[in-house]
mmCIF file of the N, C-alpha and C atoms, coordinates in Angstrom:
data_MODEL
# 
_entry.id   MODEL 
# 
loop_
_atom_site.group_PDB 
_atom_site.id 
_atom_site.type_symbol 
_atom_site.label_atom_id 
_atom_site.label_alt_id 
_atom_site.label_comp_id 
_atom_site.label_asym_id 
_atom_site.label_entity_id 
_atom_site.label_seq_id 
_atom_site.pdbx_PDB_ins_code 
_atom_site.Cartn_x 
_atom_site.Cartn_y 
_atom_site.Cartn_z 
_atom_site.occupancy 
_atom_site.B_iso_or_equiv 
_atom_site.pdbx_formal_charge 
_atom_site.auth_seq_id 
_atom_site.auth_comp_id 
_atom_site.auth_asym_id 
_atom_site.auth_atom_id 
_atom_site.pdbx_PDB_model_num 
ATOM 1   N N  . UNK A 1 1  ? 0.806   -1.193 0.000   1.00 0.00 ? 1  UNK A N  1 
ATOM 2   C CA . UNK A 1 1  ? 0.000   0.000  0.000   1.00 0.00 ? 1  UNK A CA 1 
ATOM 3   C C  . UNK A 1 1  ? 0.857   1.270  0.000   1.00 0.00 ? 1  UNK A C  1 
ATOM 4   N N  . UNK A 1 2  ? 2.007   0.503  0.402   1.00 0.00 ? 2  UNK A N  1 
ATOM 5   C CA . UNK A 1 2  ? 2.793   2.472  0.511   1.00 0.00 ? 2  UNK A CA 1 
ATOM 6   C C  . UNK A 1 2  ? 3.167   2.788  -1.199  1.00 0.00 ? 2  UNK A C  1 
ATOM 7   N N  . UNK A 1 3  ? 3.223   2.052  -1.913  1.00 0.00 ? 3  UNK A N  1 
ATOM 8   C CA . UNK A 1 3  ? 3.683   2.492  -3.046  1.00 0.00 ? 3  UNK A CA 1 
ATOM 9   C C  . UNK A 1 3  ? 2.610   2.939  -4.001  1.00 0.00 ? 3  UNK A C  1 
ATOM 10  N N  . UNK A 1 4  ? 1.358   2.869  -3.723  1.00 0.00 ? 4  UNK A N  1 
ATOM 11  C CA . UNK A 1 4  ? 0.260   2.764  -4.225  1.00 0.00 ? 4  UNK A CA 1 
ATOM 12  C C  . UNK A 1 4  ? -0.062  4.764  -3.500  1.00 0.00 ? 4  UNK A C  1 
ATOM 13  N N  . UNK A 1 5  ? 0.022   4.675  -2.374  1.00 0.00 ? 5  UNK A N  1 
ATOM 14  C CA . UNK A 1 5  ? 0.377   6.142  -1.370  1.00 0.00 ? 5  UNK A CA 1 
ATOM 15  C C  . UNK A 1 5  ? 1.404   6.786  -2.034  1.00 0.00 ? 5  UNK A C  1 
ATOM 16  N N  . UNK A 1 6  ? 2.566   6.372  -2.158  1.00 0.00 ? 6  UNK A N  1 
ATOM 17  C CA . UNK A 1 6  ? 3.607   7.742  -2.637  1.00 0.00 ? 6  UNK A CA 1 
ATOM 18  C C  . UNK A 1 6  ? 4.398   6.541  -3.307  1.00 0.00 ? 6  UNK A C  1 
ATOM 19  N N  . UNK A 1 7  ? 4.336   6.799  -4.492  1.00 0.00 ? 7  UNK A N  1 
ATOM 20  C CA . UNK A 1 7  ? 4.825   6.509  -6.155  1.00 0.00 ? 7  UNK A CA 1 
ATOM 21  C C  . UNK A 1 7  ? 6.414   6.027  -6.014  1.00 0.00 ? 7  UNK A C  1 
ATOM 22  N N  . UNK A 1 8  ? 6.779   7.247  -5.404  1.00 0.00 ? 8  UNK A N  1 
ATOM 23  C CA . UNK A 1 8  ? 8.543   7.219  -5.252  1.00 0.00 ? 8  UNK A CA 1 
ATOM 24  C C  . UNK A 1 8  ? 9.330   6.244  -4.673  1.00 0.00 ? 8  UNK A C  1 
ATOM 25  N N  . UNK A 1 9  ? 8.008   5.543  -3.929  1.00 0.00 ? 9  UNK A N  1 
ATOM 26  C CA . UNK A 1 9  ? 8.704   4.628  -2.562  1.00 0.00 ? 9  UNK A CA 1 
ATOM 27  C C  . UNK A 1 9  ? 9.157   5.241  -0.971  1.00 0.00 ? 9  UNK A C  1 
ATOM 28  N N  . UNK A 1 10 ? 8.903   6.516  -0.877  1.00 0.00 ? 10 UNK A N  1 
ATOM 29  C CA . UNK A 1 10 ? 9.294   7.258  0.339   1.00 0.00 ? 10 UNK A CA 1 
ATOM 30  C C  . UNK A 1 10 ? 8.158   8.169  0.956   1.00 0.00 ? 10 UNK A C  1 
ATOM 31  N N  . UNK A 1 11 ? 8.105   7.392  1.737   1.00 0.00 ? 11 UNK A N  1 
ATOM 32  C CA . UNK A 1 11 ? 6.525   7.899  2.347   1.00 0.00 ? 11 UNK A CA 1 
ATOM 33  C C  . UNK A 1 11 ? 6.987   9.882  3.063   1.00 0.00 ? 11 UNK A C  1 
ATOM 34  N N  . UNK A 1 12 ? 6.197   10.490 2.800   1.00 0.00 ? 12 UNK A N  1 
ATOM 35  C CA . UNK A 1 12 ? 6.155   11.915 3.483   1.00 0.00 ? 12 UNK A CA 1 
ATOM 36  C C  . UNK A 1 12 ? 4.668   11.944 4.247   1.00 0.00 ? 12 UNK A C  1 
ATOM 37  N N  . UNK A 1 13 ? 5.175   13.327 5.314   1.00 0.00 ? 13 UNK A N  1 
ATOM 38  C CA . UNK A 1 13 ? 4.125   14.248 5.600   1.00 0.00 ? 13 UNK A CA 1 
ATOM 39  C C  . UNK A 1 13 ? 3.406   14.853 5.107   1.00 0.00 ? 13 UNK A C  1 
ATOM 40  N N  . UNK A 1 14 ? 1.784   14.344 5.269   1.00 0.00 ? 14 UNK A N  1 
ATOM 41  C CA . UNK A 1 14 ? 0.593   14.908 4.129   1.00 0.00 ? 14 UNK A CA 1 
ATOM 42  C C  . UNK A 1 14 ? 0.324   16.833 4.693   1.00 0.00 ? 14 UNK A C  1 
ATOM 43  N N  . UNK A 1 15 ? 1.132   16.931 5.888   1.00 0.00 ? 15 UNK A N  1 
ATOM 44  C CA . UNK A 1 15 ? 0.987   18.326 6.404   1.00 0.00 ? 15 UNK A CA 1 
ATOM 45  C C  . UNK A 1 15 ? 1.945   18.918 5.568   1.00 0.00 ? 15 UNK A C  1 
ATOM 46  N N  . UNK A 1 16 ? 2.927   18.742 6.182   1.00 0.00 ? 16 UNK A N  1 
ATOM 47  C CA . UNK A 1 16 ? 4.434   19.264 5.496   1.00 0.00 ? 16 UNK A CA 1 
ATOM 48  C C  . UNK A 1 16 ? 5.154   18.973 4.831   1.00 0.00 ? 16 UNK A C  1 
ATOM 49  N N  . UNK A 1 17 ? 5.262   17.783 4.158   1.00 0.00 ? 17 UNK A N  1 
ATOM 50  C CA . UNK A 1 17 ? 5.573   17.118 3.267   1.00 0.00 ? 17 UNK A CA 1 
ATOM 51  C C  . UNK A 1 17 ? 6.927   16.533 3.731   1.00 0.00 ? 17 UNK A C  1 
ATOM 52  N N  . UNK A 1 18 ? 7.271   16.765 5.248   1.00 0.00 ? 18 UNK A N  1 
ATOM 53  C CA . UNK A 1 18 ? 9.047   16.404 5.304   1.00 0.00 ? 18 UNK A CA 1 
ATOM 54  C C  . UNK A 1 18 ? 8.912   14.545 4.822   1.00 0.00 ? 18 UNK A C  1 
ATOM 55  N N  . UNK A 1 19 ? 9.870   14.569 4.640   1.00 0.00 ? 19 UNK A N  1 
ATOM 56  C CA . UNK A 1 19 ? 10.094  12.759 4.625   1.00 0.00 ? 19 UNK A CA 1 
ATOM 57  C C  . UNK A 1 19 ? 11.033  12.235 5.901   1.00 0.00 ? 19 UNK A C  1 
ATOM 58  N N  . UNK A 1 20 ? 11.358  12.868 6.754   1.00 0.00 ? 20 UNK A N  1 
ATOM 59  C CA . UNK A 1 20 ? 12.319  12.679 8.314   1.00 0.00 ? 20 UNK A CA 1 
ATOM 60  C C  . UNK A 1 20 ? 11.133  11.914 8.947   1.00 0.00 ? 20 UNK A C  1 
ATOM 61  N N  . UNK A 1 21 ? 10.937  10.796 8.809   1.00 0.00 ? 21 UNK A N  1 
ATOM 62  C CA . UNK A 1 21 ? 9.256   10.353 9.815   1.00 0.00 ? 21 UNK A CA 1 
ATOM 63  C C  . UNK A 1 21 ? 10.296  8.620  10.453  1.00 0.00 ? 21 UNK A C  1 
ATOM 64  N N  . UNK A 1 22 ? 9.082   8.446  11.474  1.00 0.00 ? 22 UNK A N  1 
ATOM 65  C CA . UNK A 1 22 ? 9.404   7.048  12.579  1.00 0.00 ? 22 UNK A CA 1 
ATOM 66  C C  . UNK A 1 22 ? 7.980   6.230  12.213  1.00 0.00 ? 22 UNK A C  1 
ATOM 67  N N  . UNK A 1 23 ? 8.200   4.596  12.178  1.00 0.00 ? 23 UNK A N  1 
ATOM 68  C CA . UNK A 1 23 ? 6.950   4.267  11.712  1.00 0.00 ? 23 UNK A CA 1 
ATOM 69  C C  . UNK A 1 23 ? 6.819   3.922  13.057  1.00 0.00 ? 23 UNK A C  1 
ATOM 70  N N  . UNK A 1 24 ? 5.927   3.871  13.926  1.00 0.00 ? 24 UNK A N  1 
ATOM 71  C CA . UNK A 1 24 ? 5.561   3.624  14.809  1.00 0.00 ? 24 UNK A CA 1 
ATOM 72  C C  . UNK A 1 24 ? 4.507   1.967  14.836  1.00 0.00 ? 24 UNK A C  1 
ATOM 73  N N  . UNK A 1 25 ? 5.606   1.017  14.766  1.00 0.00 ? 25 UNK A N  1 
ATOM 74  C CA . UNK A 1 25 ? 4.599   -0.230 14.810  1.00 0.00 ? 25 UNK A CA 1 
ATOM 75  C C  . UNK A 1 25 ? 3.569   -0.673 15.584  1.00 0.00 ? 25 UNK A C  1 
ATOM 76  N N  . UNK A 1 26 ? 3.151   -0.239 16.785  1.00 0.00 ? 26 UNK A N  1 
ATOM 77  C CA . UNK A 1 26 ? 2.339   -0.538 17.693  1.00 0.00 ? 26 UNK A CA 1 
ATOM 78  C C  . UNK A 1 26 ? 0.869   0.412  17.325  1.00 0.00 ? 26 UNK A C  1 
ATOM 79  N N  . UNK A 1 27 ? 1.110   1.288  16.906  1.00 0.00 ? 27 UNK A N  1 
ATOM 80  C CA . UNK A 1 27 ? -0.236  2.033  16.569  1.00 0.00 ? 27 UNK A CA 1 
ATOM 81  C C  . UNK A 1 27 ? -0.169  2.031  15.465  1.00 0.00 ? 27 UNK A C  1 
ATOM 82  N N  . UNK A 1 28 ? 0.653   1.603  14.304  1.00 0.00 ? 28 UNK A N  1 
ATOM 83  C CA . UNK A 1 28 ? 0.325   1.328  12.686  1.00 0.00 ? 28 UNK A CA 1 
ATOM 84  C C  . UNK A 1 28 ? 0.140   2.834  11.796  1.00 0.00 ? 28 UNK A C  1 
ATOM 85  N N  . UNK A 1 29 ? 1.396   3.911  12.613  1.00 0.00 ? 29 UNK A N  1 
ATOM 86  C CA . UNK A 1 29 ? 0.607   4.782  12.334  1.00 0.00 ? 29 UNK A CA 1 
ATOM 87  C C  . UNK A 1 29 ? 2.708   5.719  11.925  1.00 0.00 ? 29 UNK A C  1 
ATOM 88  N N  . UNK A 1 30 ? 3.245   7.216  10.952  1.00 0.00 ? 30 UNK A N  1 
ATOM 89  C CA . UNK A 1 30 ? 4.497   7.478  11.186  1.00 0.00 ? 30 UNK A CA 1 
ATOM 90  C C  . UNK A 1 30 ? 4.029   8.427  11.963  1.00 0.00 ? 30 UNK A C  1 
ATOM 91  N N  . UNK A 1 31 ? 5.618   9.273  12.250  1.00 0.00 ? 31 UNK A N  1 
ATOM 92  C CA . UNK A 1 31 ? 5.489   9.996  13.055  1.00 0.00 ? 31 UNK A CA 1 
ATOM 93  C C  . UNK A 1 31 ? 6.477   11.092 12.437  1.00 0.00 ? 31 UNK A C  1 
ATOM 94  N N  . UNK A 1 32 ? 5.879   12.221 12.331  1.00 0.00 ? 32 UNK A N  1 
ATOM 95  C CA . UNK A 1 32 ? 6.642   13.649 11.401  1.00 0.00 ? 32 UNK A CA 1 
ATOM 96  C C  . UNK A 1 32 ? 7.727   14.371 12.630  1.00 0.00 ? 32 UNK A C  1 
ATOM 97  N N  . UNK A 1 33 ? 8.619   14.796 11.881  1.00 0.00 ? 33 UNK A N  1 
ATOM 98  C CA . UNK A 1 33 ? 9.509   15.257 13.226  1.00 0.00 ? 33 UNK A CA 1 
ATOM 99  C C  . UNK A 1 33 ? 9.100   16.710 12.960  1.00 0.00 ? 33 UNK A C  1 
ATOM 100 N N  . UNK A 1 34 ? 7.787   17.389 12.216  1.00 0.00 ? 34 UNK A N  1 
ATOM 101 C CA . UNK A 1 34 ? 7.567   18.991 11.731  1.00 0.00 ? 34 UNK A CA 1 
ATOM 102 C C  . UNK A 1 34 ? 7.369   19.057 13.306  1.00 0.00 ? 34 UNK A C  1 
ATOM 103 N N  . UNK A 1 35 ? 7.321   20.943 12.646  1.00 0.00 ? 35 UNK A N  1 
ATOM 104 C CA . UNK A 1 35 ? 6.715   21.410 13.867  1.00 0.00 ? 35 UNK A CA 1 
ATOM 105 C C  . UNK A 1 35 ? 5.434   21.610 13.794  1.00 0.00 ? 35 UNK A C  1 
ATOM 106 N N  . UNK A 1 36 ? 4.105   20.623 13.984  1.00 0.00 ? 36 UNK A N  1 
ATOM 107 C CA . UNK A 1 36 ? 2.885   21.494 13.373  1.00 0.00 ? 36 UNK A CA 1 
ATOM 108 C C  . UNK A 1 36 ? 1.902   19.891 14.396  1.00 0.00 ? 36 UNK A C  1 
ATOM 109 N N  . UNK A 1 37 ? 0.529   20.222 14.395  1.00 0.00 ? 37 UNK A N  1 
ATOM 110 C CA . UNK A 1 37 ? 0.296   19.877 15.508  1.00 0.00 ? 37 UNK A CA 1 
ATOM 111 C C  . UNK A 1 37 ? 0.307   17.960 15.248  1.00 0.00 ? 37 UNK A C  1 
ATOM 112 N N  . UNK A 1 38 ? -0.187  18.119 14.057  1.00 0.00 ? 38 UNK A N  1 
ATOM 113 C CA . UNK A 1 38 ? -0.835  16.680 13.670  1.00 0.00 ? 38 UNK A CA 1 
ATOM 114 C C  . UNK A 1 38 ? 0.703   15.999 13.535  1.00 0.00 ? 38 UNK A C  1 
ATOM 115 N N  . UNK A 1 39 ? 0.759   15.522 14.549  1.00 0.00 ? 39 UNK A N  1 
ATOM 116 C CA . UNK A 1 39 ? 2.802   14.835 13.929  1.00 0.00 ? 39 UNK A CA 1 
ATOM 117 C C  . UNK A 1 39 ? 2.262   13.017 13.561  1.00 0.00 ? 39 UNK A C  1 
ATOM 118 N N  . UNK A 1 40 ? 1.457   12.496 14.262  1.00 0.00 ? 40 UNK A N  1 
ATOM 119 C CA . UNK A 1 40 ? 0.822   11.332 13.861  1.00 0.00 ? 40 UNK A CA 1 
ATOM 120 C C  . UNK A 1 40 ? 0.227   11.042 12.578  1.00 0.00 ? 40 UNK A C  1 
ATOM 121 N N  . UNK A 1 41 ? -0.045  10.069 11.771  1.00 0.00 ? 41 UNK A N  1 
ATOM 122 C CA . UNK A 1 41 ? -0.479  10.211 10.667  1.00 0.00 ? 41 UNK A CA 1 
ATOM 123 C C  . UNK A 1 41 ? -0.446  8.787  10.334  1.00 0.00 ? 41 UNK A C  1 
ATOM 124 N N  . UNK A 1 42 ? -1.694  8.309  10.033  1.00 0.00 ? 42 UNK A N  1 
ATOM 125 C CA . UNK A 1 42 ? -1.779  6.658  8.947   1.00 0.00 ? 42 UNK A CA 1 
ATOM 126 C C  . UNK A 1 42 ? -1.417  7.055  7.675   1.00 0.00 ? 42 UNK A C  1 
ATOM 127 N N  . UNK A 1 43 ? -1.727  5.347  6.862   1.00 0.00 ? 43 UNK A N  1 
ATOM 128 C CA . UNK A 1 43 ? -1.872  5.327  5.664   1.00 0.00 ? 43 UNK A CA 1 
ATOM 129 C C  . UNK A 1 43 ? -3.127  6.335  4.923   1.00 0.00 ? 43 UNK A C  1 
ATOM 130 N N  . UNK A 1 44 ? -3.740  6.075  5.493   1.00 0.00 ? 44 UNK A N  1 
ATOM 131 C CA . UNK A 1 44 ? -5.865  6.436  5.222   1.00 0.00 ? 44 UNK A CA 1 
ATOM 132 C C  . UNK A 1 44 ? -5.504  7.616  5.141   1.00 0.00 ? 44 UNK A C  1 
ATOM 133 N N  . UNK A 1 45 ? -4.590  8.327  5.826   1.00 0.00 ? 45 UNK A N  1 
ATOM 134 C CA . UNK A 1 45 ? -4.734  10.379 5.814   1.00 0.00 ? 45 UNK A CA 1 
ATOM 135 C C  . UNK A 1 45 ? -5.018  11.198 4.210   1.00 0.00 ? 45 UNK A C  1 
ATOM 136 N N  . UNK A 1 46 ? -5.699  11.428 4.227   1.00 0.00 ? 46 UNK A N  1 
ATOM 137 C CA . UNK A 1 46 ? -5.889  12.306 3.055   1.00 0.00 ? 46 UNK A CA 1 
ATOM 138 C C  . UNK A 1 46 ? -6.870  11.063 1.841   1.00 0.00 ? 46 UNK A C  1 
ATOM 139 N N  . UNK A 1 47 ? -7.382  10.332 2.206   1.00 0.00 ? 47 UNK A N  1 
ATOM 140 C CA . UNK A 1 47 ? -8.112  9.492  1.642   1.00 0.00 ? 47 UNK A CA 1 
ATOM 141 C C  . UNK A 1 47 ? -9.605  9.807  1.954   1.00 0.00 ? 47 UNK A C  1 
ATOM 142 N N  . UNK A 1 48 ? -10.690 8.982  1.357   1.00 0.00 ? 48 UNK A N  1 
ATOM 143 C CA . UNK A 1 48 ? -12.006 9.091  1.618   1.00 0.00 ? 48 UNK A CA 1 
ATOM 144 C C  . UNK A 1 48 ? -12.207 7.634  3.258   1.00 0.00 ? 48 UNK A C  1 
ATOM 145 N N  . UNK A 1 49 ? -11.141 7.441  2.993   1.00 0.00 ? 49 UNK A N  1 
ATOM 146 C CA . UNK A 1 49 ? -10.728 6.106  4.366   1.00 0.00 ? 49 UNK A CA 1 
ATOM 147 C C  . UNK A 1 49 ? -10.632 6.380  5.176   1.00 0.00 ? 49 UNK A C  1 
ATOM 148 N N  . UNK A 1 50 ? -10.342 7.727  5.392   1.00 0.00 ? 50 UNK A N  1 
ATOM 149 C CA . UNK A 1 50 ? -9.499  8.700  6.748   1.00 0.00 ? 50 UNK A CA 1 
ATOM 150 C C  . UNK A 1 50 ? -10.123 8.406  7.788   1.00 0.00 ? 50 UNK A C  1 
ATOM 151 N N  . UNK A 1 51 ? -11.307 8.668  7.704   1.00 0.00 ? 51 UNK A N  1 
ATOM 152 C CA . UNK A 1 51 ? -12.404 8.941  9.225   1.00 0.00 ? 51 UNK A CA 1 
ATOM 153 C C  . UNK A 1 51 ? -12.385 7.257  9.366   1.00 0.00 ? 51 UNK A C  1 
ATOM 154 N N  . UNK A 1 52 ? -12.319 6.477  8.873   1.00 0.00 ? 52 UNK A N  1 
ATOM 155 C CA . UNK A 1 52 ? -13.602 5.188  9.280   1.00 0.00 ? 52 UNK A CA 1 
ATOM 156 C C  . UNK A 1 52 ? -12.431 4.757  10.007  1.00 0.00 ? 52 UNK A C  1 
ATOM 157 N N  . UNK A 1 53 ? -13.175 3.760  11.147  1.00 0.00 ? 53 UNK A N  1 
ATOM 158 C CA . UNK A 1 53 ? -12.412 2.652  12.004  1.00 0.00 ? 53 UNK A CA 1 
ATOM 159 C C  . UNK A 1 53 ? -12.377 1.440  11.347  1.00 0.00 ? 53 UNK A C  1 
ATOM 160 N N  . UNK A 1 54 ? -12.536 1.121  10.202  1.00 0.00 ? 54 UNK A N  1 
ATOM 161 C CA . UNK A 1 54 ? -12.480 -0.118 9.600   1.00 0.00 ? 54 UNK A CA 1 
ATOM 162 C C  . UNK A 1 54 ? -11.448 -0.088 8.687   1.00 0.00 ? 54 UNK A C  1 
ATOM 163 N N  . UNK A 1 55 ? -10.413 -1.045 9.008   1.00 0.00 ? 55 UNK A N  1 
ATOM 164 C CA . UNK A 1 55 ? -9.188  -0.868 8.348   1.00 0.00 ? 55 UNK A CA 1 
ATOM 165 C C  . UNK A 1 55 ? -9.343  -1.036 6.635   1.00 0.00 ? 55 UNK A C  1 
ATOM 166 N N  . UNK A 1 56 ? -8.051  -1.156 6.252   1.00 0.00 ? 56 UNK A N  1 
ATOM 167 C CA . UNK A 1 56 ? -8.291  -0.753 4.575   1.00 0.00 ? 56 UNK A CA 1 
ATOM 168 C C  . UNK A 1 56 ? -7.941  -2.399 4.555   1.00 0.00 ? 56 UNK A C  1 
ATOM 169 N N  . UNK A 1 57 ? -7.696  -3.200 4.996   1.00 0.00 ? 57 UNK A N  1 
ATOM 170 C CA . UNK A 1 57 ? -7.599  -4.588 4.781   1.00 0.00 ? 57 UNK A CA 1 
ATOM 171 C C  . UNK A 1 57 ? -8.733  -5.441 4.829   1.00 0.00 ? 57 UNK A C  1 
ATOM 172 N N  . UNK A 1 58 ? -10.062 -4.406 5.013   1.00 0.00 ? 58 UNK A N  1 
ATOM 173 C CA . UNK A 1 58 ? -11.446 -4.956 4.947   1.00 0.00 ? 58 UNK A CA 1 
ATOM 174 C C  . UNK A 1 58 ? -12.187 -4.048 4.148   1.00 0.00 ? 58 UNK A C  1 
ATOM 175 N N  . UNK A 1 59 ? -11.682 -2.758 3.954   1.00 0.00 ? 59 UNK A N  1 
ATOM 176 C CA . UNK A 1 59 ? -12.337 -1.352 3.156   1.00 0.00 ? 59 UNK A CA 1 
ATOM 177 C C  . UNK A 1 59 ? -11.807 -2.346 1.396   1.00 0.00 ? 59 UNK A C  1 
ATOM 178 N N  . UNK A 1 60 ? -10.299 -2.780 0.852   1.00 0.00 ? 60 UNK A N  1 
ATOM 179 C CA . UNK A 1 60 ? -10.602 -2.552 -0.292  1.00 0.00 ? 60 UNK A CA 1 
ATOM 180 C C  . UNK A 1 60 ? -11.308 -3.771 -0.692  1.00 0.00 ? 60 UNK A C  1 
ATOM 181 N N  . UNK A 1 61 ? -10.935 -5.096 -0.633  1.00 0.00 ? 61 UNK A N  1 
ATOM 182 C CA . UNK A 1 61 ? -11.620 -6.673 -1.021  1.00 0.00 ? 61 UNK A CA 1 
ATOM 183 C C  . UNK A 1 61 ? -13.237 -6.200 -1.550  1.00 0.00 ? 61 UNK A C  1 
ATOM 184 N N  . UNK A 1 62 ? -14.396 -5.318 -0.460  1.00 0.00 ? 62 UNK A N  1 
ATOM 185 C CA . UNK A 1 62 ? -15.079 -4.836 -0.370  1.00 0.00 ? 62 UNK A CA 1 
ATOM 186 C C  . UNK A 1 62 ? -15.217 -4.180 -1.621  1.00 0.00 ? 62 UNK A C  1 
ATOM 187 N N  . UNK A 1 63 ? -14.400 -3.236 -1.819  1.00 0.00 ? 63 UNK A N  1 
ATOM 188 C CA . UNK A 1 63 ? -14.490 -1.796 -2.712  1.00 0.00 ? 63 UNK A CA 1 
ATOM 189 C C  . UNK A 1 63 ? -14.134 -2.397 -4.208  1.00 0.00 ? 63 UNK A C  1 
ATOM 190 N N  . UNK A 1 64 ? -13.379 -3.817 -4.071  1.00 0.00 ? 64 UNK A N  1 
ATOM 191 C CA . UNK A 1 64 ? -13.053 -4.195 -5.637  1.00 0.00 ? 64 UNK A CA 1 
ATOM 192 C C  . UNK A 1 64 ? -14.563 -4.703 -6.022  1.00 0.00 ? 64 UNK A C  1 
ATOM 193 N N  . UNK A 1 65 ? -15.290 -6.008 -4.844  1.00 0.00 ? 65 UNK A N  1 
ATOM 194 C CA . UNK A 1 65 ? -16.274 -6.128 -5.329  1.00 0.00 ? 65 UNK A CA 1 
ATOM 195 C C  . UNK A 1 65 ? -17.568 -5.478 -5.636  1.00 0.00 ? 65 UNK A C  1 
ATOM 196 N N  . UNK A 1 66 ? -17.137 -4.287 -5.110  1.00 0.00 ? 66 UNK A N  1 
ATOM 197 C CA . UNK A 1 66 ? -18.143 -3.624 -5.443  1.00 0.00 ? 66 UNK A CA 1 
ATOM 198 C C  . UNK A 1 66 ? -18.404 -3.328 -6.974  1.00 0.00 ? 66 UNK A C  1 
ATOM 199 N N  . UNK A 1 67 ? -17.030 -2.745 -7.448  1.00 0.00 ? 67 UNK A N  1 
ATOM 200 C CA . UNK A 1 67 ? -17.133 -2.148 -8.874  1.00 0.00 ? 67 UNK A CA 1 
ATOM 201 C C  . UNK A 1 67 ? -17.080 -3.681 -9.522  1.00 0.00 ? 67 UNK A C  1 
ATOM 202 N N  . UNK A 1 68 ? -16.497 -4.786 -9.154  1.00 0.00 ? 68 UNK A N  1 
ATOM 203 C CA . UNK A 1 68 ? -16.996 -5.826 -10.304 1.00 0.00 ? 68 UNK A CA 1 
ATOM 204 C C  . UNK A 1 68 ? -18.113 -6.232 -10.650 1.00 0.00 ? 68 UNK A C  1 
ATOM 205 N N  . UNK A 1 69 ? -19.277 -6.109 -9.334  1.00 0.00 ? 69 UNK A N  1 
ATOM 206 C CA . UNK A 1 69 ? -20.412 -5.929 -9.131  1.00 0.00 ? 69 UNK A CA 1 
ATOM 207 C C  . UNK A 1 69 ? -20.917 -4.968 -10.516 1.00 0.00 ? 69 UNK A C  1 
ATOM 208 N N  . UNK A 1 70 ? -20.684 -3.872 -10.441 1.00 0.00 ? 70 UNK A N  1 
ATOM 209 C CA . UNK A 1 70 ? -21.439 -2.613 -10.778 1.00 0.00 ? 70 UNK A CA 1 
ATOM 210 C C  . UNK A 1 70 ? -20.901 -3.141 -12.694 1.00 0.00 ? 70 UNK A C  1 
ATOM 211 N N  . UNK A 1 71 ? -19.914 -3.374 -12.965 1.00 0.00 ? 71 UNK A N  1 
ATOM 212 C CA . UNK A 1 71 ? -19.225 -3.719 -14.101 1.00 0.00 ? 71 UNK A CA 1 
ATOM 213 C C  . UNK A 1 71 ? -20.218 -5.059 -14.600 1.00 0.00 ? 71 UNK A C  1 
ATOM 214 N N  . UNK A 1 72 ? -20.413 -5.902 -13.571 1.00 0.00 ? 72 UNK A N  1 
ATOM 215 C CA . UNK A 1 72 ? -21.704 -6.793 -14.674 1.00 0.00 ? 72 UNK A CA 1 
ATOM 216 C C  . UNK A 1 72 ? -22.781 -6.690 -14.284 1.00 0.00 ? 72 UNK A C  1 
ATOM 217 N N  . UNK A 1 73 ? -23.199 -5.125 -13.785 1.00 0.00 ? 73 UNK A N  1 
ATOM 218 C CA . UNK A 1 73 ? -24.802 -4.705 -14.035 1.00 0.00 ? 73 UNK A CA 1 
ATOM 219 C C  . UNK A 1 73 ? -24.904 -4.169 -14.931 1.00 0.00 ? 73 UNK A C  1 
ATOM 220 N N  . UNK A 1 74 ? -23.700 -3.136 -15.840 1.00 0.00 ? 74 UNK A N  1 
ATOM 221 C CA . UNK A 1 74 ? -23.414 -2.296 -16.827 1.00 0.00 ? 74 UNK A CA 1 
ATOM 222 C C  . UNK A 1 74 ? -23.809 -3.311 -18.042 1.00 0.00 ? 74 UNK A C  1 
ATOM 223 N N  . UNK A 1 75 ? -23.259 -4.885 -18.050 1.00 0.00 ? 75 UNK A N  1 
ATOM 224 C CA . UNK A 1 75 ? -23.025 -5.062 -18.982 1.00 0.00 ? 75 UNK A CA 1 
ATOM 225 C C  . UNK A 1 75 ? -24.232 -6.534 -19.456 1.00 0.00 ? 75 UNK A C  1 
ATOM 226 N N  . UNK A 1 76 ? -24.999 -6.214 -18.527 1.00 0.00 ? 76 UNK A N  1 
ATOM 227 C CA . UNK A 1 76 ? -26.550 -6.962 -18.674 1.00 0.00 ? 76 UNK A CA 1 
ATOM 228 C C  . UNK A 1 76 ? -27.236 -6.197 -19.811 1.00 0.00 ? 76 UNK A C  1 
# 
């Protein structure tokens, strides 16, 4: 998923954009060394995923079948 998130392979700050970050394994979450308030930050930040408590390891499986779904109602 991170490469799918930032292209380059080097994950940044969706605030500040630094790339100086700590992944913090226990909360699944990096950590920005900015100065600005939000220093925490998931994958989901800046996504339509952001808010929900349901991880993206149950959000996409979901979200593919959905559109394969919708792809052979199109094509009835």
């Amino acid at each position: 998923m991170v490469f799918l998130r930032w292209p380059n392979g080097v994950p940044c700050c969706p605030y500040c954009g630094a790339t100086k970050l700590t992944w913090l394994a226990k909360a699944n979450v990096y950590r920005c060394y900015g100065d600005h308030p939000k220093q925490k930050f998931s994958l989901k930040v800046g996504t339509v995923f952001e808010d929900s408590p349901i991880g993206l390891d149950k959000w996409l499986p979901c979200r593919v079948a959905a559109c394969q779904l919708q792809e052979w109602n199109l094509q009835l």
